[in-house]
C-alpha positions in Angstrom: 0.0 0.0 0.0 1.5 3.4 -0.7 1.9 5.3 2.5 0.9 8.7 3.3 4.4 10.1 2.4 4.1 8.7 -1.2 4.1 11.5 -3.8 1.2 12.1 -6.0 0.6 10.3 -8.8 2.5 7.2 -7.9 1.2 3.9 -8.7 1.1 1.2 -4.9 4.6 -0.6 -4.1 1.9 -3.5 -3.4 0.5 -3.5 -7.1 3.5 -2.6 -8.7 3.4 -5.1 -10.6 0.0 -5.4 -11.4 -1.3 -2.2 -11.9 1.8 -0.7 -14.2 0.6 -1.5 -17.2 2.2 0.1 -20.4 -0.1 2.4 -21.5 0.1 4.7 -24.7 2.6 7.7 -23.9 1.4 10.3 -21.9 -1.8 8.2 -20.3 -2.5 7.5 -16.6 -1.9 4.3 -15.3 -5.0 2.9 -14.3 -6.6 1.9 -10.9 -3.9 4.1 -9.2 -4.0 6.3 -6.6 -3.0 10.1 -6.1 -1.4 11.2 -2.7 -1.6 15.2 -1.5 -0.1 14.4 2.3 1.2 17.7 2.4 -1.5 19.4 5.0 -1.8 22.2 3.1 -3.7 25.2 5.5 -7.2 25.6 3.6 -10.0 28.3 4.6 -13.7 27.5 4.7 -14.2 30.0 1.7 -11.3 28.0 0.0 -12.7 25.1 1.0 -16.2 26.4 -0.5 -14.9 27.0 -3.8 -13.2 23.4 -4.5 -16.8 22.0 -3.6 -18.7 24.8 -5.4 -16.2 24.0 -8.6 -17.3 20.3 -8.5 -19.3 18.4 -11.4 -23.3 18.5 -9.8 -23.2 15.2 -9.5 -20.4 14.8 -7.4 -21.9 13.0 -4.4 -20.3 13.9 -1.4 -20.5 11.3 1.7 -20.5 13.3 5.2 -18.7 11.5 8.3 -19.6 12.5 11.4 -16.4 13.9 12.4 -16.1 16.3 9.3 -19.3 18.0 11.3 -18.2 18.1 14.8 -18.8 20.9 17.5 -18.1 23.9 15.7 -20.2 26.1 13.8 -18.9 25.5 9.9 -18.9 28.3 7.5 -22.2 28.8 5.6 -20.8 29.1 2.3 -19.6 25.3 2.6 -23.0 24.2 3.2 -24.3 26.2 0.5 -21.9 24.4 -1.7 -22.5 20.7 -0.9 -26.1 21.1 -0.7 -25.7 22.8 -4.2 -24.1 19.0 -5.0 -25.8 15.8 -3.8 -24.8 14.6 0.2 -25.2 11.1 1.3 -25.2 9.9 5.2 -24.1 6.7 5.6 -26.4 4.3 8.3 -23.6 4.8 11.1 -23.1 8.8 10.8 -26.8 8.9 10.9 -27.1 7.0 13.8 -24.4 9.0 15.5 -25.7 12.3 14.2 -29.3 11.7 16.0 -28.3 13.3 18.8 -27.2 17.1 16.9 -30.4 16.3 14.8 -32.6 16.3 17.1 -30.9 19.6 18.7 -28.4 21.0 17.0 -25.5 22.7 18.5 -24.0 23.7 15.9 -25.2 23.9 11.8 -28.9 24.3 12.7 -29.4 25.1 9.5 -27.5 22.0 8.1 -29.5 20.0 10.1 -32.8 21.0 9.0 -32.0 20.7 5.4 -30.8 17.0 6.6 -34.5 16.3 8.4 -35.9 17.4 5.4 -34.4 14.9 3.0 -36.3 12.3 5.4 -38.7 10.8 3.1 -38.2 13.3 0.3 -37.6 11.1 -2.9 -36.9 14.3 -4.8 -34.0 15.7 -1.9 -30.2 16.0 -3.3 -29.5 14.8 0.0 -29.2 10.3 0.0 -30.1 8.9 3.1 -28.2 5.4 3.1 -31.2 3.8 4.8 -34.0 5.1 2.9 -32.2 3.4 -0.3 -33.0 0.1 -1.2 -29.5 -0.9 -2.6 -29.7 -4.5 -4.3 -29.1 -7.7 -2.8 -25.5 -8.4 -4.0 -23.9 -4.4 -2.8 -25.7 -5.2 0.4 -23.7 -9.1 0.7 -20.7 -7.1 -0.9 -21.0 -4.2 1.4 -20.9 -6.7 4.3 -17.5 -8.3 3.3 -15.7 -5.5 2.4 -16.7 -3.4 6.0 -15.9 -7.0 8.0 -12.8 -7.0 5.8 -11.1 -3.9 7.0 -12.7 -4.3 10.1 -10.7 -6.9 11.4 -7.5 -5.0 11.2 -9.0 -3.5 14.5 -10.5 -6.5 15.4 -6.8 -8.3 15.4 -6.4 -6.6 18.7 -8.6 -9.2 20.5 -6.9 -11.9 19.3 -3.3 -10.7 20.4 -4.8 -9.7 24.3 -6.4 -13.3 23.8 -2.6 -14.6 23.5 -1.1 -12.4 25.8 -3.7 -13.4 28.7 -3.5 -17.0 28.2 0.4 -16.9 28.4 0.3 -15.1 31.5 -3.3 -15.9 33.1 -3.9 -11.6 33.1 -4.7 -9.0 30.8 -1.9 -6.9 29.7 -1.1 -3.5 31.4 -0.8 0.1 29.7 3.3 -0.5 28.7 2.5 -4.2 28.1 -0.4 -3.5 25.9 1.2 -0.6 24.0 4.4 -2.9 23.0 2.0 -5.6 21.6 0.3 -3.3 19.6 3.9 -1.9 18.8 5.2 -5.4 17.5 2.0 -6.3 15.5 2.3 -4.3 12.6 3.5 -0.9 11.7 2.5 3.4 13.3 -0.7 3.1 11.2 -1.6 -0.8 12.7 -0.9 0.5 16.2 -2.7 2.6 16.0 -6.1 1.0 14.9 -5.0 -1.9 16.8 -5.4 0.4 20.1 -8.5 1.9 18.5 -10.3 -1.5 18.3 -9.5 -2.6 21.4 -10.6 0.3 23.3 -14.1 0.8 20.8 -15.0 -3.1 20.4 -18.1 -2.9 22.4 -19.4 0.3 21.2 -22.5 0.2 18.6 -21.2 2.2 15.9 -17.3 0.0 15.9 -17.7 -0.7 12.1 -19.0 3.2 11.4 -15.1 4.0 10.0 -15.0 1.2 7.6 -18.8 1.8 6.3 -18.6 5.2 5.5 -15.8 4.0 3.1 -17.2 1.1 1.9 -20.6 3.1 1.4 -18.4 5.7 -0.7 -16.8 3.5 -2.9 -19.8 1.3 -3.5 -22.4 4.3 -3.9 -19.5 6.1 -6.2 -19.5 2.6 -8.5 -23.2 2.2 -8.9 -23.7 5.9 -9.7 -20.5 5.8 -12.3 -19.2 9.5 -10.8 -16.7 11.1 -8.7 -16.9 10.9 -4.9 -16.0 12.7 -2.3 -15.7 11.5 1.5 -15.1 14.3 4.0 -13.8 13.9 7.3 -11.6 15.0 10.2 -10.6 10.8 11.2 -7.0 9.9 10.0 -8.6 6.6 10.5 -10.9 6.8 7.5 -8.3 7.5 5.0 -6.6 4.6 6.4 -9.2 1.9 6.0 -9.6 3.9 2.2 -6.4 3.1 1.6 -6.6 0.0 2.3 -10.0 -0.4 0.9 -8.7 1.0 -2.7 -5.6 -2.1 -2.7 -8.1 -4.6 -2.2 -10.4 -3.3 -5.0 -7.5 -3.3 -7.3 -5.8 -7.1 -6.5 -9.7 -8.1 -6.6 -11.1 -6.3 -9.3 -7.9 -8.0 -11.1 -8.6 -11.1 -10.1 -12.4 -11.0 -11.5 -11.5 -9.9 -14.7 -8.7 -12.9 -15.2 -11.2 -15.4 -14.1 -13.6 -13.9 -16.5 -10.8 -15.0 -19.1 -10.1 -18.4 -17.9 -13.4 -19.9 -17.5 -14.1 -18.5 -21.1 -11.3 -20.9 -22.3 -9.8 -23.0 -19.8 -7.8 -25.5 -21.7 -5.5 -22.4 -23.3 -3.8 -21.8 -20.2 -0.9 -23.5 -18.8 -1.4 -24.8 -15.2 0.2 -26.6 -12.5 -0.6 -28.6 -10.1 -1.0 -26.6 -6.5 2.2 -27.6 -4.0 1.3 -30.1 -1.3 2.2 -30.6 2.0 3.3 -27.2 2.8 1.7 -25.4 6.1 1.9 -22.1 4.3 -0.4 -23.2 1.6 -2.5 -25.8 3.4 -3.3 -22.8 5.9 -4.5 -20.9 2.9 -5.9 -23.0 0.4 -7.2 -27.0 0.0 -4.3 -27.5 -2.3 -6.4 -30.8 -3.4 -8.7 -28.5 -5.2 -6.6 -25.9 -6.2 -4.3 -25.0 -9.1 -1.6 -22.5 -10.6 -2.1 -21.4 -13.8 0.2 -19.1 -15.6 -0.2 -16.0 -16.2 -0.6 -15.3 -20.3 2.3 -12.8 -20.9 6.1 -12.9 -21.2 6.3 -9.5 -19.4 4.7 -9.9 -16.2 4.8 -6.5 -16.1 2.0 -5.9 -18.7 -0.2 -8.2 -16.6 -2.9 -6.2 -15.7 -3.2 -4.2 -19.5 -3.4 -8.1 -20.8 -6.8 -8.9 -18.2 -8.1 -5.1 -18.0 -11.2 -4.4 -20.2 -10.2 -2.0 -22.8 -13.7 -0.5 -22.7 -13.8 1.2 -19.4 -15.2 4.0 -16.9 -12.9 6.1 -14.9 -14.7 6.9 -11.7 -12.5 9.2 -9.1 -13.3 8.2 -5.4 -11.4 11.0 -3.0 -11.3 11.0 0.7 -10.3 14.2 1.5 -9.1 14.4 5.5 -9.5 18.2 7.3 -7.7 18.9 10.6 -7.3 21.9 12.7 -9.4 23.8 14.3 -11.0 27.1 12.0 -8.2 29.6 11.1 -5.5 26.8 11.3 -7.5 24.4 9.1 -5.4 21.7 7.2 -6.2 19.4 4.4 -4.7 16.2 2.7 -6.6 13.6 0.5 -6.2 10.2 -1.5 -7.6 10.1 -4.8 -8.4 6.2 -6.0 -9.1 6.0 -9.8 -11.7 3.4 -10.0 -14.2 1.7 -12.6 -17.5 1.9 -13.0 -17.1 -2.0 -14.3 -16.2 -3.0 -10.7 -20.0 -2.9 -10.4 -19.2 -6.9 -11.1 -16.9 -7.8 -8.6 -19.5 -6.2 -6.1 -21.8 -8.0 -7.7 -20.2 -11.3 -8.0 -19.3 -10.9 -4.1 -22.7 -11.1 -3.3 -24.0 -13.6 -5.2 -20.9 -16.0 -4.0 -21.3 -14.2 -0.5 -17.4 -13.5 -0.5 -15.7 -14.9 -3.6 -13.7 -12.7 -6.7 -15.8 -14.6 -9.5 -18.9 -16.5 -10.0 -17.6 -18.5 -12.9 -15.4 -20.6 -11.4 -17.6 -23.4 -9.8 -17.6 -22.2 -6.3 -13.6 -21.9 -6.6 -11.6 -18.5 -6.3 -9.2 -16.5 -7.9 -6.4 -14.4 -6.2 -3.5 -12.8 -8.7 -1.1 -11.7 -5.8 0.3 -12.0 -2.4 0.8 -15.7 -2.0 1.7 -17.7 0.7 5.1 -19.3 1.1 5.7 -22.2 -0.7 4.9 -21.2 -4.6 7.9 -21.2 -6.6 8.0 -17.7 -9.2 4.9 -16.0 -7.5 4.9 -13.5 -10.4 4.3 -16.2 -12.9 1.3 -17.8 -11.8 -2.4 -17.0 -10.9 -4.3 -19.4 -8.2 -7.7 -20.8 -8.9 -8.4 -22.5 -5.5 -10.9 -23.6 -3.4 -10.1 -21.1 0.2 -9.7 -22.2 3.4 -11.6 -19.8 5.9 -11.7 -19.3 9.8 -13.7 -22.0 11.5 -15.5 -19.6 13.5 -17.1 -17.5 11.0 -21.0 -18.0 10.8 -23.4 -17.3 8.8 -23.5 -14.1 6.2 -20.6 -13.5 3.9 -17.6 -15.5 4.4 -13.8 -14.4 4.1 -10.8 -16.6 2.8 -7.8 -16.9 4.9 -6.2 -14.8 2.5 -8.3 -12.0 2.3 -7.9 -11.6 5.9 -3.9 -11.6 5.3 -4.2 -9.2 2.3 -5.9 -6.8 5.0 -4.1 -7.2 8.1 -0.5 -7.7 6.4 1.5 -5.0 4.4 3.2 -6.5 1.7 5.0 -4.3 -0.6 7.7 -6.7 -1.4 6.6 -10.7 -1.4 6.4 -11.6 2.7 5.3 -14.7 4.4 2.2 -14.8 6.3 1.5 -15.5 10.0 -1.8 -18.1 10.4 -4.3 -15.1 10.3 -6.5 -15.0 13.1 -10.5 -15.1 12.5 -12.6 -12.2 12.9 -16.2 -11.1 13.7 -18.0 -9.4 11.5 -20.9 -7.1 10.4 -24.0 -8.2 10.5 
């Protein structure tokens, strides 16, 4: 994943090879994301005029934090509500209480109570629309997904108690956060642990997986606006998994279409690393289709396709000393069928492989040449998932593990979920 001191218009270490593809001169690369992590000082009147300047059917999606205690200039409330806004279920559960008597933006919350019910309102109230099915299964995954990265926190306390019979103190806990994963993992690591029983925990990951599926259906640019260094986070990480997937569902396309032109091997037995991941039984390699593995993802990518900009644009400071940074992910709009094929498999890349799954990258251990091969594979999954969508063992790596250069996995843990 590209961190937040990449420069703009850099394509993720993770994807490197994946996403690079050797476009004509002087074209973009595609699915790749742009980085401003400058905090550049930004008024509201400034901040007014990028939204005012915005296509009208930008949608922009409102976390709870971007509205906060303080009164926010008019001007920006003119603007968005010039646009379209969308709430998110969570931000409108947390925003009851200012709704109901506003302590700030009482006029921003009265435009909001009107949308209630109002088919005709610019304003999208996640749960007055009746999104299909399928988003809703896909929805589900991706939020548990990212979710768990906080969720890992249990399981490491879990550890630490039954090595020692006790819960860890402050210094005891912090190093095991510390030693888990990178400053961005400690972080939500702590997060989770301290927020797990709290009704809106999944409200960080929604509002992004609302945004990115909302920005898909619609086909245009959108906008997620918030004051939670957390949010851009699980975007980030949100935006690699799209890609590796989104990847993934458009080789499988390929291969079911004509199985028997693609060279395959048989998938290595006897291997923990692999056995953790996959039932090697029912599982395969099958070479990738280029002699440049570099032009891998130009070879599977649709030529036909729909660029839609997703942003998550992070504010900070109080008014006066006001700050700004942002990610800008270059999706799809053809995405709309890995979303769609994640429902209707309740967790899988494609639903044209027989039940079986696709993955492109970040293998276990054990696979000779990584770069060469794709897996088709039947996924092994924690045995204490129930019910609802369920996520391979290596989904749950892809997320919890950063892997900018080929790095062997720890067992991953299992996680809860959404429901």
């Amino acid at each position: 994943m590209s961190d937040a001191n990449s420069g703009a218009r850099k394509v993720k270490p993770v994807l490197r090879e994946l996403s690079q593809a050797k476009l004509h001169p002087g074209e973009p690369t595609r699915l790749f994301s742009e980085h401003d992590s400058q905090r550049q000082v930004i008024s509201y009147s400034e901040l007014a005029a990028i939204i005012d300047r915005q296509s009208r059917h930008t949608i922009f999606v409102l976390d709870n934090s971007f509205i906060g205690r303080h009164e926010i200039d008019q001007p920006v409330w003119d603007a968005l509500f010039n646009k379209r806004v969308a709430i998110p279920y969570f931000v409108w559960q947390e925003l009851q209480e200012w709704l109901n008597k506003p302590f700030a933006n009482a006029d921003a919350a009265k435009q909001i109570q009107q949308a209630v019910g109002c088919s005709s309102s610019h304003i999208i109230l996640d749960h007055e629309t009746p999104f299909p099915s399928d988003y809703m299964k896909a929805r589900q995954y991706y939020v548990t997904l990212l979710s768990s990265r906080k969720q890992r926190s249990l399981n490491l306390v879990e550890k630490f108690s039954a090595e020692y019979g006790r819960l860890p103190d402050a210094v005891e806990m912090n190093r095991l956060f510390q030693r888990a994963g990178n400053d961005r993992d400690f972080h939500l690591l702590r997060k989770g642990y301290n927020e797990y029983k709290k009704q809106n925990f999944f409200a960080d990951e929604d509002v992004v997986v609302f945004a990115v599926m909302i920005a898909i259906i619609a086909g245009c640019e959108t906008v997620i606006l918030t004051r939670d260094g957390d949010i851009l986070d699980q975007f980030c990480k949100c935006t690699d998994l799209l890609t590796v997937q989104y990847l993934a569902m458009q080789f499988a396309k390929q291969y079911a279409a004509r199985p028997d032109s693609y060279a395959t091997s048989p998938m290595p037995r006897g291997i923990p690393e692999i056995e953790a991941y996959f039932n090697s039984a029912k599982s395969l390699l099958v070479r990738k289709p280029v002699i440049d593995l570099d032009t891998f993802a130009e070879a599977v990518l649709p030529s036909e396709h729909q660029v839609v900009p997703i942003t998550c644009v992070l504010l900070g400071g109080p008014p006066g000393q006001m700050t700004r940074s942002f990610v800008r992910y270059f999706a799809e709009k053809e995405m709309m069928e890995l979303l769609e094929a994640k429902g209707q498999t309740l967790g899988l890349n494609s639903n044209r492989l027989g039940g079986r799954n696709c993955h492109v990258t970040g293998f276990p251990k054990g696979i000779e040449n990584p770069r060469e091969w794709v897996v088709i594979c039947e996924d092994n999954y924690p045995s204490s998932q129930q019910g609802g969508v369920r996520i391979p063992q290596l989904d749950y790596a892809h997320a919890n593990f950063h892997f900018g250069t080929r790095r062997r996995f720890a067992t991953p843990a299992s996680s809860g979920g959404i429901s």
